[in-house]
N, C-alpha and C positions, 0 to 999 in steps of 0.2 A: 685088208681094210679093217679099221678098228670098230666096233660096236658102238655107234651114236643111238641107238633108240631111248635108252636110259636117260638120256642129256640132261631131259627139262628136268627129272627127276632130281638129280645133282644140286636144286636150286630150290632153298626153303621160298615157302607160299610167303606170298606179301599179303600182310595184313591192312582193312582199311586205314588205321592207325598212323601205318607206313605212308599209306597214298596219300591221307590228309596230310600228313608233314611236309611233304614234298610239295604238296600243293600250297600250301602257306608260305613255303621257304618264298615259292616265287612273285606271293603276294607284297611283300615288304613292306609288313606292316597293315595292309586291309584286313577287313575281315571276312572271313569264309565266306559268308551270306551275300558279300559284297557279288558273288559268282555265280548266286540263284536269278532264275528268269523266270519269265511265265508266258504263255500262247497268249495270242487276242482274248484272248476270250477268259485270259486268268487260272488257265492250267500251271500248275509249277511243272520249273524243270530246274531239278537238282545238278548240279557240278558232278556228283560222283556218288553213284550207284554200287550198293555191299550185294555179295552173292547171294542174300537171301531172300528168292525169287521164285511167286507162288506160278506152278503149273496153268497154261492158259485153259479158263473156262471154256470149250469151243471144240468141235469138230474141225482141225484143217480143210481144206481143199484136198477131193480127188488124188492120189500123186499120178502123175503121169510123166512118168521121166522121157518119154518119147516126146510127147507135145504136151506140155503142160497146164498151159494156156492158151484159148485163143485166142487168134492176129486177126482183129476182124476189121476188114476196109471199108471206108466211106464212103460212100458214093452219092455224088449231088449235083452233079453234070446236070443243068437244066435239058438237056436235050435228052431222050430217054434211049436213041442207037448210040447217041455218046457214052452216056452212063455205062450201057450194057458192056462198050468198049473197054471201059476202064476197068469195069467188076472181073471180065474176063481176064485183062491182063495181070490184076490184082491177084485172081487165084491162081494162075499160071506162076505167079511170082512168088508166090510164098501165104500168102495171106489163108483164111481157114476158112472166112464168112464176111457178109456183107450186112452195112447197114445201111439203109435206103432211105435215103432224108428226102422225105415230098414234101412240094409244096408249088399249087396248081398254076403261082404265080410265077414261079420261074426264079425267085432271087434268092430265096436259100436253100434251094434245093431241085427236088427233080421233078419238072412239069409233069407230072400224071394226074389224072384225074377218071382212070377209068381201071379195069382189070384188063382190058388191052391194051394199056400204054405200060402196064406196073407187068407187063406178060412179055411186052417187048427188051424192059430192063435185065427181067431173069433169063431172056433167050439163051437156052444152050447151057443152063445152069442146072447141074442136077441136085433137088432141094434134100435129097437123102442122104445126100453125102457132102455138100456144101448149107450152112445153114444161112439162112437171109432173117434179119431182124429188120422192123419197119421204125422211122422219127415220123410222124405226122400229124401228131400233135391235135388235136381237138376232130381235126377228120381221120383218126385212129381207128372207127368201126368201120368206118365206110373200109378202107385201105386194106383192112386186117380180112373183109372177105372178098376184096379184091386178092390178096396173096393169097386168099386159101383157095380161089377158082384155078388159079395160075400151078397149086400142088395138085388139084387135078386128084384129089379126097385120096392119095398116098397116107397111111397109115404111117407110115415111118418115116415121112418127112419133116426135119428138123427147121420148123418156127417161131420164131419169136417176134407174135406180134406190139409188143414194148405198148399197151394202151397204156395213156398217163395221162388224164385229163388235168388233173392237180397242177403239174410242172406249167401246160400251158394256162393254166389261171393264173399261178403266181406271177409269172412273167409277166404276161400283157395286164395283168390288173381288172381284167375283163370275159365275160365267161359270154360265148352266145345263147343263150337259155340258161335258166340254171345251171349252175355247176351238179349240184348235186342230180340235175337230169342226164347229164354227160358219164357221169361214174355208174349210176344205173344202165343206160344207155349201152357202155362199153362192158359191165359183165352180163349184161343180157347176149351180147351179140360173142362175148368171150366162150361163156357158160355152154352155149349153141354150138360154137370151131373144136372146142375141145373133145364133143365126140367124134368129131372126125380125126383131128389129130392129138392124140394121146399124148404124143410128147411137146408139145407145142409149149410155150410160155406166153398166157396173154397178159399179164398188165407187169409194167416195170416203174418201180416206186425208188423214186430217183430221187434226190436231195441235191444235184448239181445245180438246180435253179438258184437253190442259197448260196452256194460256192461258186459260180459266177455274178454274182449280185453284189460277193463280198464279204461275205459271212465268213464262219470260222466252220473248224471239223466237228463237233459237239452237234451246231446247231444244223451242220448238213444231216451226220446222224440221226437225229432226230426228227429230222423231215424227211425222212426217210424212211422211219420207222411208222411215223402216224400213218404215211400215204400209204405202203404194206397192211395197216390194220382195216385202214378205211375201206382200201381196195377188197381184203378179204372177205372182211363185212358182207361188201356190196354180194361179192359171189356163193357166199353162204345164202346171202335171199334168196338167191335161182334156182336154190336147191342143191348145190356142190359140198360135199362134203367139207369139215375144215381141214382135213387133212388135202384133199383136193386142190382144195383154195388156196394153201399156203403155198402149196406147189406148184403153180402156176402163175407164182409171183416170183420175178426177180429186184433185186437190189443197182440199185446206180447211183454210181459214186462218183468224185471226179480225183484226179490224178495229175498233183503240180510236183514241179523243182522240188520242194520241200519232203525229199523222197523219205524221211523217217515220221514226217508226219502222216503222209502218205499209207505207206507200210500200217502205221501204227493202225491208222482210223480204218482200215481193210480188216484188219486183224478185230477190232473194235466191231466193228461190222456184222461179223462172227458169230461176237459173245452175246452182243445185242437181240440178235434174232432167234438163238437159241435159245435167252431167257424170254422171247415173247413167244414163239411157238408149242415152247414150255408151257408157259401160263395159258395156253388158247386147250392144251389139252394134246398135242400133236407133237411129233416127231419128223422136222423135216427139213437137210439140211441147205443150210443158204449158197442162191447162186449169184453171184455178183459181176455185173459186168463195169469195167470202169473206162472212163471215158478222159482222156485229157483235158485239162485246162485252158480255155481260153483267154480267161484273165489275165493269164500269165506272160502270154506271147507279146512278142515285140513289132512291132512296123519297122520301127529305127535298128540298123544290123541285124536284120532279122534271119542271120547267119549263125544269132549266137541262139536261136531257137531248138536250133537241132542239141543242145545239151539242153535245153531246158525238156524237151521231147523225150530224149534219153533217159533221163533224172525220174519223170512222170512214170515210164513204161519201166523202171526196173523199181518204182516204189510199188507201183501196182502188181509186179509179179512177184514180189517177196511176198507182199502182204496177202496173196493169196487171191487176186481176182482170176476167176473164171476165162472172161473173156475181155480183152483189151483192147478199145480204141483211140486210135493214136490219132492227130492231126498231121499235119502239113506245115512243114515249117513256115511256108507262106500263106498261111491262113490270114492272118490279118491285112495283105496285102491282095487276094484274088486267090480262083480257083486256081490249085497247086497242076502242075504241070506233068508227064510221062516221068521227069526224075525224079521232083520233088514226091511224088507217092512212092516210086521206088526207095525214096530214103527213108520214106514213113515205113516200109515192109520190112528194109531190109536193118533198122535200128531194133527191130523184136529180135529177126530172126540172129544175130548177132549176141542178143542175150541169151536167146533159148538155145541157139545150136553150138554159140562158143565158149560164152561166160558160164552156160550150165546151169542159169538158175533155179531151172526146174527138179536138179538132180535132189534135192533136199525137200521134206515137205519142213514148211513153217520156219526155215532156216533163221528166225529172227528169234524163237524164241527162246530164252532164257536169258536173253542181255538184258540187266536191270535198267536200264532206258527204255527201252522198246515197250516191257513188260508195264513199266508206270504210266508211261503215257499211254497205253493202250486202257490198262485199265482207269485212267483220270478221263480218257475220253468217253469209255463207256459210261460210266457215273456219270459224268455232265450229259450226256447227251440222253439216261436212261432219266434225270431229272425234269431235262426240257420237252423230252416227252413224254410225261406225267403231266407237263403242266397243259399241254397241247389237248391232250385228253378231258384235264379236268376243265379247261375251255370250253370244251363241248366237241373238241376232235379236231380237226386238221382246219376242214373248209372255216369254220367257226373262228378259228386264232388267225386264219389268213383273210378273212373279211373285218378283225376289228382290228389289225393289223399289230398283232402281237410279232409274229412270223419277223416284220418288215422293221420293228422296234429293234430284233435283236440284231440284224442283218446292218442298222444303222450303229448300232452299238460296237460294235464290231471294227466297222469300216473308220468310225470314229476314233476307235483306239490305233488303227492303224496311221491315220494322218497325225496323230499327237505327237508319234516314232520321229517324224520328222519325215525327210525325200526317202526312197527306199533306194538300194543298191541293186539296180538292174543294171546287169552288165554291159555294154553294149551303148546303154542309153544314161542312166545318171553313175556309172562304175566304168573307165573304161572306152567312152566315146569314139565312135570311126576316126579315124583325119579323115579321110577320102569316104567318099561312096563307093558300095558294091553290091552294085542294082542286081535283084533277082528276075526269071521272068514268069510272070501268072497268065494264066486263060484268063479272057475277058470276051465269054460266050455272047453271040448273039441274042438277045430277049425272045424269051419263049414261056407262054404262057399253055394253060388247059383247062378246057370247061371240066367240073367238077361241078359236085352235088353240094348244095347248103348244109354247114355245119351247124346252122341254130335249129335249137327245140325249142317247142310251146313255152312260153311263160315268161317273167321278168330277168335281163342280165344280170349275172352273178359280179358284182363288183371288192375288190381290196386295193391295198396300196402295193404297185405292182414291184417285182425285184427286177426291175433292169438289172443285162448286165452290162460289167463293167471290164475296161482293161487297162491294167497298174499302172505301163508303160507311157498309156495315153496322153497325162496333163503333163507328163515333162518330156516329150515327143514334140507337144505343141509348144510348150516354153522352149525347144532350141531351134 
């Protein structure tokens, strides 16, 4: 057998020189420029990228070539022996960790309202070795020591109570007491859990409220970043160290189709927080968990979901998230059913145990795409939150409605494009139907404790979200 190792060697380096000619030959006549683009939000994106390409500012992720990432399942079964049902068969199935969306009303999430309902969902779940993260959104403190009654003051039990008063302000446009009493509120009660559980993560500074509303990656980064400052702030008052503080904060991101924008702004994510824990005086590195896209999903062939699903969980795993939440391909349509989460499990575990993504730390970097847009996101997004800042901070720009300015700005540039090309629905359309089928649970509700505190509601212009597919869903 003859020696091919040499091969590529055999074959002088092409210069960019070379690329542009070739690239012009098939212009006839345009001009280069004619081939530059830019994101929502006025990122360029260059035709073709030269090999000289600066090292990324950033700590990677962990490698774990075993499990690189976590598969972490959603659970929102309004019924809480149902939920428990599905968490269970979620770990059985492959999944690593749960995130437990409450909500005492029963419609998006899981009727609890007590530590023996949130005690019935964990049933038979061991917290040391399966980790449970909480959504519960403005009733966060109350929840966060209802899951810690439920670990049962375990030292080594793995929780993340995700507090994030900010996200549920942005959204509803309405805070029950102060906002600013809610953030103190939740690192009083965080600052409290953490000496019981050391490894715990309480508050997660999320930026998905912009990326569901509409927004671009810049401006999710950046709200992402202020909520991280604001958050730590709050737990440095209690008395937490800042290194403490920092630590006990995670990053959330969301995770669309657009899997190199994806990747990039993960990576962005990184550099981001590195240079702000820098500047805070600490050393601590970022843990990110990202969450799929709602906006994204389809109603109409919501068949072609499961690639858009795909696309989200392999940008999220290059770009180095932590822990990853996936949806259901019939999310937009009802709670997803015994397959449909099975499909949600088994689309990770297909990238981590067959495509290997894990086997590489940062596998994206040194491609001069990757690398530009990673760092043109960090700059716009290290921009916009400087300006968040010199606002007077986060709650400040999302009460005079700075936040919501740019989230329209955005959303603006995107209907200018014209219809967008979602497959399924304006690329592509079914001839036939091919109807899915969802849980459509009985109503169940639970008495819970009041989430207002003393004083005047905290009001801004709220970021509904939105989803793409929507207006031309209803136009056919």
């Amino acid at each position: 057998m003859s020696d091919t190792s040499n091969t590529l060697g055999e074959f002088p380096a092409a210069t960019v020189a070379q690329w542009r000619a070739l690239v012009e030959k098939t212009l006839k006549g345009a001009p280069f420029d004619s081939l530059k683009r830019t994101t929502l939000e006025g990122l360029p994106i260059d035709p073709l990228y030269d090999g000289d390409i600066a090292a990324p500012g950033f700590a990677p992720r962990p490698h774990d070539a075993e499990r690189p990432w976590d598969i972490r399942s959603v659970i929102a079964h309004p019924d809480p022996a149902l939920a428990n049902a599905e968490l269970l068969a979620d770990l059985e199935g492959g999944a690593a960790s749960a995130l437990i969306v409450i909500d005492p009303t029963g419609e998006h999430g899981v009727a609890v309202g007590s530590a023996e309902e949130l005690g019935r969902v964990l049933d038979g779940v061991m917290l040391e070795f399966a980790p449970a993260a909480l959504d519960a959104g403005f009733l966060g403190p109350k929840a966060a020591d209802w899951l810690a009654a439920t670990a049962k003051s375990s030292p080594t039990a793995l929780l993340s109570f995700h507090l994030d008063p900010l996200s549920s302000f942005a959204r509803d446009g309405v805070s029950p007491g102060p906002v600013e009493s809610h953030v103190v509120s939740a690192a009083t009660v965080g600052a409290r859990l953490i000496a019981t559980y050391p490894k715990a993560g309480l508050f997660l500074a999320s930026g998905r409220v912009v990326h569901e509303a509409g927004g671009g990656e810049a401006g999710e980064l950046a709200f992402a970043l202020a909520a991280a400052l604001t958050y730590a702030k709050a737990l440095v008052r209690t008395g937490l160290p800042m290194r403490e503080a920092f630590a006990a904060i995670h990053l959330g991101l969301s995770a669309d189709t657009d899997y190199f924008a994806t990747l990039s702004k993960h990576r962005a994510a990184r550099l981001l927080w590195t240079r702000l824990v820098t500047a805070c005086g600490v050393d601590v590195p970022a843990r990110i968990e990202a969450r799929s896209s709602q906006r994204m999903l389809a109603a109409q062939d919501p068949w072609t979901n499961m690639l858009r699903l795909s696309s989200a969980a392999f940008g999220a795993a290059v770009g180095g998230a932590d822990a990853v939440v996936l949806g259901a391909f019939t999310d937009p349509l009802g709670l997803p059913t015994e397959f449909a989460r099975r499909q949600t499990r088994n689309a990770q575990l297909v990238l981590m145990e067959e495509a290997h993504l894990g086997r590489v730390s940062d596998p994206a970097a040194g491609s001069g795409y990757v690398e530009a847009l990673t760092d043109e996101m960090a700059r716009a997004a290290w921009t916009q939150f400087q300006a968040i800042e010199a606002a007077g901070g986060l709650i400040a720009a999302l009460a005079a409605g700075k936040i919501a300015a740019q989230v329209e700005a955005v959303c603006a540039a995107r209907d200018a494009g014209g219809p967008p090309k979602i497959v399924g629905v304006t690329a592509f359309p079914p001839t036939q139907d091919a109807p899915v089928e969802v849980q459509h649970p009985a109503p169940r509700t639970a008495q819970a404790p009041s989430t207002r505190l003393p004083g005047p509601d905290g009001h801004c212009p709220p970021l509904r979200p939105i989803r793409l597919a929507e207006p031309h869903e209803a136009a056919r």
